[in-house]
N, C-alpha and C positions, 0 to 999 in steps of 0.2 A: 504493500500500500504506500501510492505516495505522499507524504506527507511535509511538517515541518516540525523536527526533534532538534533540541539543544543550540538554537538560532542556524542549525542545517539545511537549508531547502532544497527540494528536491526528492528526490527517488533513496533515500535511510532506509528500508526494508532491510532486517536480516542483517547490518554491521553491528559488529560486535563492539562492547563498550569502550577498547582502546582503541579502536577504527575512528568513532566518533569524537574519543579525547583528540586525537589527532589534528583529527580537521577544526575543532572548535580552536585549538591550538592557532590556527590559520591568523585568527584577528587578530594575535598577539605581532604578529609580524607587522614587517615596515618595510616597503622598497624605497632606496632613492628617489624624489621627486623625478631628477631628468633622467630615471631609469625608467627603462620597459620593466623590467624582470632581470631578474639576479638572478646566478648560477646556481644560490642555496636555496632561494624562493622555489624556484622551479623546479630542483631537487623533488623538496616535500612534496610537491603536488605530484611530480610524475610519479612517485616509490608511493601515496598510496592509490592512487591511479592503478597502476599494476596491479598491487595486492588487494584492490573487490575487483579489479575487471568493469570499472564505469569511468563515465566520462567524470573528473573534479576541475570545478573553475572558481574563480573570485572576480569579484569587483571592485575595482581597486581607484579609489580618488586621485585628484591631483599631487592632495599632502603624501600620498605614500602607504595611506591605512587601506584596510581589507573592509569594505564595508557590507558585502555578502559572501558567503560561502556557500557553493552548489554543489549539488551529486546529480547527476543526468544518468545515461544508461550506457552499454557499449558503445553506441554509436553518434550518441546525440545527447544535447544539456538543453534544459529548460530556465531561461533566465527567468530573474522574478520578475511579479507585476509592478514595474516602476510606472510611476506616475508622468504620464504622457508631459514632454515639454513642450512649451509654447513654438511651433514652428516659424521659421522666416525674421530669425534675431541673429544670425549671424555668431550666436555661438551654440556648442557641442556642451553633453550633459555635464559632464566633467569627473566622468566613470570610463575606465578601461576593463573590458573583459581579457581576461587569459584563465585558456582552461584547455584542457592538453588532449590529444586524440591519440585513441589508443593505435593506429593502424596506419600510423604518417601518411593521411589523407591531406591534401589541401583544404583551405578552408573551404566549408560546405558555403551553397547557396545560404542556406538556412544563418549561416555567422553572416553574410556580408549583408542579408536583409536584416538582421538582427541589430547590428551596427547602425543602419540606416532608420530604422522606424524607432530605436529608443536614444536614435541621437549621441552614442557611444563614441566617447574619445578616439576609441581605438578594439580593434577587435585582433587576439593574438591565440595561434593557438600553439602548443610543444606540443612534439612528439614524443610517446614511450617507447623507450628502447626496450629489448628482449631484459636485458639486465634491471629494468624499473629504474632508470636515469635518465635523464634528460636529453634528445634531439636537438633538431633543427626547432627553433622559434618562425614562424610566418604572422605575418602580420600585417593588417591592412587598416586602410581608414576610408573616409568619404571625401573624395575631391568635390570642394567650390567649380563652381560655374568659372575658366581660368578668366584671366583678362585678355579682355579684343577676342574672346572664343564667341563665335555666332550662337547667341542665345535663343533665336526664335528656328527652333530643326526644321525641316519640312516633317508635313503630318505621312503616317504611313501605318498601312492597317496592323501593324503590331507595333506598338511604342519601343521596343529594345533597339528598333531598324532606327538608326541615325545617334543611338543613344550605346554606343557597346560600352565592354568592362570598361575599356580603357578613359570611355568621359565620366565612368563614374568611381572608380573607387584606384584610388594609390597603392599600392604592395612596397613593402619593405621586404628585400631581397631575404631572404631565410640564411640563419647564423645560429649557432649555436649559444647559447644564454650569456656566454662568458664575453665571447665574440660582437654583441650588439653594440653599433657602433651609434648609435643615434639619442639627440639630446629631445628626452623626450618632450618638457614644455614648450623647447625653442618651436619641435613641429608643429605643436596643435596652436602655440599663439601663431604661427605664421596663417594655418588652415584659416581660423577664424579673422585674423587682419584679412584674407586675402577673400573672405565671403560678406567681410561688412562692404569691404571695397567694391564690390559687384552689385551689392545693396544702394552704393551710391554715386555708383556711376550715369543714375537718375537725375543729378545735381541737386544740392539745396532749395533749388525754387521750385522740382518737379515732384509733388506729394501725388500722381498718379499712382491708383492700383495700380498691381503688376498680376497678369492671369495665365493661366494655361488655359486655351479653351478643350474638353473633351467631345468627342464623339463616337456614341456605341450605336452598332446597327447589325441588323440581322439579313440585310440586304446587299446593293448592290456597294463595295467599297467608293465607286467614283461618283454616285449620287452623294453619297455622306460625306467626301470630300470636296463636294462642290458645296454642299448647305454648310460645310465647317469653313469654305472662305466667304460665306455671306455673315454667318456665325462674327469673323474676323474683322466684316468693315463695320458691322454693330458693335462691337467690341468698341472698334476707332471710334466712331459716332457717340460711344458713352465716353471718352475719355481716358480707356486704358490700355497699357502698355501690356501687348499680348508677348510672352514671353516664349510659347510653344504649344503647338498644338497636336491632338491626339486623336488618330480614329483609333476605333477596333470592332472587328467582326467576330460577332457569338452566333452560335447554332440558336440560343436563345436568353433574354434579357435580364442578368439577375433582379432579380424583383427585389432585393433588398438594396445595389447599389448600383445596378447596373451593369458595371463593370464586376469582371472576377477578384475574386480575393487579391489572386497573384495579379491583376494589372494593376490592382488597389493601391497593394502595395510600392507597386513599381511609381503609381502617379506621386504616392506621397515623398518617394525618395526624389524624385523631378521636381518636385516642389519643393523640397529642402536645398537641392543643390541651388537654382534659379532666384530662391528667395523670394518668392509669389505669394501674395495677399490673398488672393480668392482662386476659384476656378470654377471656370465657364460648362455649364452643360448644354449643349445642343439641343436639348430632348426635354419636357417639361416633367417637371419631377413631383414624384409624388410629398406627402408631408414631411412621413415615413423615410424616403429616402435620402429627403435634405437631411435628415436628425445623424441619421445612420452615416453616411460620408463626411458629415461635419467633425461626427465623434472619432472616424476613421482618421481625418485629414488635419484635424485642428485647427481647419482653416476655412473661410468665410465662405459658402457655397450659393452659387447664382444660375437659378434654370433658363433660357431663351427668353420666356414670357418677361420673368423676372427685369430681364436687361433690355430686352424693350418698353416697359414700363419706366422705367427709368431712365430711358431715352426720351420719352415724350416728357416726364414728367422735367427732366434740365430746359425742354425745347418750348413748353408752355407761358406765355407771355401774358393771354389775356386774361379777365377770370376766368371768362366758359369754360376755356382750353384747361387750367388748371383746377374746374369745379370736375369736368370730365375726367381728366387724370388720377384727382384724389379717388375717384369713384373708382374707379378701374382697380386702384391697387389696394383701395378697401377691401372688393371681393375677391383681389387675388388673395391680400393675406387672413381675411376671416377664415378660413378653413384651416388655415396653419397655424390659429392659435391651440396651440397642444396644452395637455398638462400632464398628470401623472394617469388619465382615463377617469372614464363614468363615477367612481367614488369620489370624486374632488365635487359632483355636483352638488351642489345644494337647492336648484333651481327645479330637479328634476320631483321633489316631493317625496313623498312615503319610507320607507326604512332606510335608516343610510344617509336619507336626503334634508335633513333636516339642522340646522344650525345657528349661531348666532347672526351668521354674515355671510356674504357672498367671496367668495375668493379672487384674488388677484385675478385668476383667469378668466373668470366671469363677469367681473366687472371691463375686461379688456371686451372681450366678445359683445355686453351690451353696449358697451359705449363706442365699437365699431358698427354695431346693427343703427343705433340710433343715427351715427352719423350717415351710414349710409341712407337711410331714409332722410335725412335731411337732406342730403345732395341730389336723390332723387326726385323730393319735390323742385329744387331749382330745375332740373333737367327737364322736369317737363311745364315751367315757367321758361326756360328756351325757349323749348319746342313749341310750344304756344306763339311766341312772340316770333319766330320763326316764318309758322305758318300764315299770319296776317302778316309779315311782308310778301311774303309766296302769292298771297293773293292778290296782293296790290300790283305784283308786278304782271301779273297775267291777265288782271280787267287790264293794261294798260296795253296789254301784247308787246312784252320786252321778249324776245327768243333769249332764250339762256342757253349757252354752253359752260359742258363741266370738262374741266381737264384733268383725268382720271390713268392710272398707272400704276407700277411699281415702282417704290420708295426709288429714288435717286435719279429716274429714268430720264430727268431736264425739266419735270414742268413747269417748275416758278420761273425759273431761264427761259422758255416759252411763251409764258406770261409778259413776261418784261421787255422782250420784243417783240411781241404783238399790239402792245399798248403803252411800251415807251413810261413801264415802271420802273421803282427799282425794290422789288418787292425781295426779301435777302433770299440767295442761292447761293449752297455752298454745295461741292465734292463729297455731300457725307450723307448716311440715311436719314432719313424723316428730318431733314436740315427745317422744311419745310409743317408745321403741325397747325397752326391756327390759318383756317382760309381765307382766304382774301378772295373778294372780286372788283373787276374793274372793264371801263366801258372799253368797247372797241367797235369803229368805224368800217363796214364792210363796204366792197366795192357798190357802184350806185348810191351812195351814200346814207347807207342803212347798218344802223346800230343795234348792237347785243350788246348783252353783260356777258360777262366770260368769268366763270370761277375759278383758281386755283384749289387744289384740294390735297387733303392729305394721304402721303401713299401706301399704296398697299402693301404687304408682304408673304411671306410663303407663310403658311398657318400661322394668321394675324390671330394673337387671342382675343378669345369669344367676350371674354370678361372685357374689352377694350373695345372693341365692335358695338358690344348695347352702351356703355359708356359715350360712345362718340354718335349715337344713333342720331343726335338730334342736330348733328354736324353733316354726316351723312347724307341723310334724309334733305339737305339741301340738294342733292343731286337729283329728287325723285322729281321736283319741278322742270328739269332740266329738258329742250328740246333736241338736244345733241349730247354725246357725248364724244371727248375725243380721246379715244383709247394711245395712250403717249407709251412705247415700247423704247426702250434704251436699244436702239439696231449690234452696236459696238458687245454687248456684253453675249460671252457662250454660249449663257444657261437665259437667252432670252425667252424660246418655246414655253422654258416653263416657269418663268413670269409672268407669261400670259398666260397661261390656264390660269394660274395664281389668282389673278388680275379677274379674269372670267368666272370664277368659281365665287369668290367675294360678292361681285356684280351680281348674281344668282342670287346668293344668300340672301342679299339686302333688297331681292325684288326689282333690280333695275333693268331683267334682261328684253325689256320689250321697247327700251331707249335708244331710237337709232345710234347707230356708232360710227365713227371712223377711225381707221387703224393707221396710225403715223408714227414711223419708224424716225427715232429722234439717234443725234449724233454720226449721220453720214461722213462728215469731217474724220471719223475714226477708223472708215474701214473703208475698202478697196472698191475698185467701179466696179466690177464683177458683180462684189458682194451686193452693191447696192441695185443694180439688176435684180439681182436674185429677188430683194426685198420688194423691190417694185409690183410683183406679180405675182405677191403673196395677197391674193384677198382684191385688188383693186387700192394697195395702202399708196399712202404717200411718204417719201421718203425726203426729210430736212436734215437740218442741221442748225440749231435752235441758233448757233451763234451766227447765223451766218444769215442773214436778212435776204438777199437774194432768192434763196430756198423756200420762204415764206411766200411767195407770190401763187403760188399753186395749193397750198394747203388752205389757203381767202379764200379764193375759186373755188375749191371743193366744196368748203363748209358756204360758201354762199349757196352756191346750187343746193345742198341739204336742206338749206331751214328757205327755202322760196317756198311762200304760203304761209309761213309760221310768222304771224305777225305783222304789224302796220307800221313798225319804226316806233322810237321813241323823241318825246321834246325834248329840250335841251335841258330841262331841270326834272325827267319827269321819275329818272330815277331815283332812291332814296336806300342809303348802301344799311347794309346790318349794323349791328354796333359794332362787330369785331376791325369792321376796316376803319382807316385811319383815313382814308381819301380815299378819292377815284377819278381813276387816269383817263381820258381819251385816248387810245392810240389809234394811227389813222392811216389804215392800207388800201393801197389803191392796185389796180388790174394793170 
């Protein structure tokens, strides 16, 4: 039976009582600080190593003292349950394992993850001679991310591909005990100087996360490495420093963390080395899973939704935009308020349920229900206010167009040279979140409003959808739509179903459309052929005003019949816009 006898941990079955004096004997000892292990240290451990036939280790601090003694089995030690260290600080526990193998194996797999996940100075093992004396010492540790080493790998469906021993763990050539020629604090202060320095190579003014984004999938690898570089410019768009990224393909999904144990472990040592703040998951997670990878990782865990939620919510300027946002990530995290389960209630009534007060976590959960419902009445005080402009502008017969797409695709850039705005457009996702409209002069000298809107993406969440419904729902007015497709990017096809699927959801699909492929500036004549005769689209180049003369043309020809024109005062913008432009294209 394994147990814990005489401060012994580990596998004590069946040693006889001078066995046990022995090894208790252990604490008494003292190695040199700048020593690994001493030739008489090592002695004792190998001679009774030998004589039960198990593995004996210690943990040995910086001062020199023994602060645990182990007995593992022939083949393998079972360290104890230390107490998880704070990850991404730039220093090591400040415990050295040595503990000897019976069979002059190399260090196992098992030591150099063992080193890694309890954050071990240093992991050492001796060899037993036939005689019960002392071998070769092997000994390893955890290399830092070096300096100028490219921190962000490429992603590849097994994380160890671009990651071998050699970027992660140091060896100290094997010597016999006496022989060890190395000063052991000078190494580990050098490890840790050389991991705060990779920590701040950031500079003092740059307090950006640092992430690894992950991606598990059970599919195709190069679809999941196509949604882990969109995964990557959300990432940019929230503001962090993606440090590396990860697919991996399972037969099927661990429902506790996704990833297997062993990739688990592999992420958390990639995170020790890189010195990473959070980590990114692809995949929406469940409650259960954030708890479980958090308690794994020690480190801040953020699912898809999560980081797009928190994209809109930096990108929000007006209140609506920020009454919708709070809303959205009220119902994301109501469900993730956890506690210890169903006995914490007091709310639920009858045995069990009954108490002075309500508990911290009940009081979090009703004072997110109320405010949700508060926000909800504003949302649909929107919506309301919404709809009577909607109307006003259709007794008037103003034609509306919506310019509608996937996140990034040009449309505010669209916007602003069709109507000679400068409504902001930047390089980054959802740059773009509170909509603007503004007038625009068609040929013959007939005027729309034209909407900019906010864009779409691959599995927008649901909770952010009925959030922004009353934002949306501006679109339903709409007598055009102009479907805006980024021409230049790969995974365009399936930005458009993306784009088409959303459009469904929200009941738009009976709104005439035009497909315009945006950013021809970025790709070849050929290519732009090709796009031409996809559908009857039209194919620009938003910066490029010359391009625009045929996409006027089309959308005129569409809305003929749709409307009488408007007077010069006769529209009346939302709250959200700040002005509105005329812009004034001619044939």
């Amino acid at each position: 039976m394994e147990g814990a006898i005489r401060n012994i941990e580990g596998n004590v079955q069946g040693l006889k009582a001078n066995q046990l004096h022995r090894l208790e004997k252990l604490y008494q000892r003292r190695i040199p600080p700048r020593e690994i292990v001493t030739q008489e240290f090592a002695r004792q451990l190998t001679e009774i190593s030998s004589e039960i036939n198990r593995q004996v280790g210690v943990l040995v601090d910086r001062k020199g003292y023994v602060e645990h003694v182990m007995v593992g089995g022939a083949h393998s030690i079972m360290l104890p349950d230390l107490k998880r260290a704070r990850l991404g600080r730039g220093r090591f526990r400040g415990l050295r394992c040595i503990h000897t193998h019976l069979s002059g194996e190399d260090l196992t797999q098992d030591d150099l993850t063992d080193l890694a996940l309890l954050r071990l100075d240093l992991m050492a093992s001796i060899d037993v001679r036939g005689d019960g004396l002392p071998g070769l010492v092997k000994a390893a540790y955890l290399l830092p991310v070096a300096h100028g080493r490219k921190e962000a790998s490429a992603h590849s469906p097994d994380m160890t591909a671009g990651a071998n021993t050699a970027d992660r763990w140091g060896f100290i050539p094997p010597e016999a005990p006496s022989q060890l020629d190395v000063d052991f604090l000078d190494l580990i202060s050098s490890l840790e100087d050389e991991m705060t320095r990779a920590r701040s190579l950031r500079g003092p003014a740059d307090n950006r996360d640092r992430a690894i984004l992950v991606g598990v999938t059970t599919g195709s690898i190069s679809a999941a490495e196509e949604s882990l570089d969109e995964l990557r410019e959300l990432a940019r768009s929230a503001g962090l420093v993606v440090l590396d990224s990860i697919v991996q393909r399972r037969q099927k999904l661990d429902p506790q963390s996704l990833l297997g144990k062993g990739k688990l472990d592999e992420l958390i040592i990639r995170s020790l080395q890189l010195g990473a703040d959070l980590i990114v998951f692809d995949q929406n997670l469940a409650p259960g899973q954030v708890r479980a990878i958090n308690e794994a990782t020690d480190l801040k865990i953020v699912d898809r939704t999560q980081l797009i939620l928190d994209i809109f919510a930096q990108r929000a300027m007006t209140r609506e935009g920020k009454i919708q946002v709070e809303l959205a990530q009220l119902k994301y995290l109501l469900p993730r308020l956890t506690g210890s389960g169903a006995e914490m209630s007091r709310l639920m009534g009858g045995i069990g349920g009954r108490g002075p007060g309500e508990t911290k976590l009940e009081v979090d959960r009703r004072r997110a229900r109320d405010r949700i419902a508060l926000l909800e009445k504003e949302i649909a005080h929107i919506r309301t206010g919404r709809q009577v402009r909607r109307t006003r502008r259709q007794r008037r017969g103003v034609p509306i167009i919506s310019i509608v797409g996937y996140t990034n695709a040009g449309k505010s850039t669209l916007l602003n040279a069709l109507t000679r705005s400068d409504v902001n457009a930047e390089d980054k996702l959802f740059a773009t979140l509170d909509p603007t409209s503004r007038r625009l002069r068609l040929p013959r000298d007939r005027e729309v409003v034209i909407n900019d809107t906010v864009g779409f993406i691959r599995d927008l969440p649901p909770d952010l959808i009925a959030a922004f419904r009353a934002t949306l729902e501006e679109m339903e007015s709409s007598d055009l739509l102009i479907h805006l497709v980024d021409g230049s990017s790969p995974q365009s096809e399936g930005q458009m179903a993306s784009v088409d699927k959303i459009i469904g959801q929200l009941g738009l699909s009976a709104i005439p459309r035009l497909l315009v492929f945006n950013k021809a500036d970025l790709v070849s004549a050929e290519e732009v052929g090709r796009l031409e005769r996809n559908g009857g689209a039209v194919v620009i180049s938003a910066r490029n005003s010359a391009t625009l003369t045929a996409l006027v043309e089309r959308v005129a020809t569409l809305l003929d019949g749709v409307g009488a024109g408007i007077a010069e005062d006769a529209y009346v913008t939302d709250s959200c816009d700040a002005e509105v432009n005329r812009g004034i294209v001619s044939s």
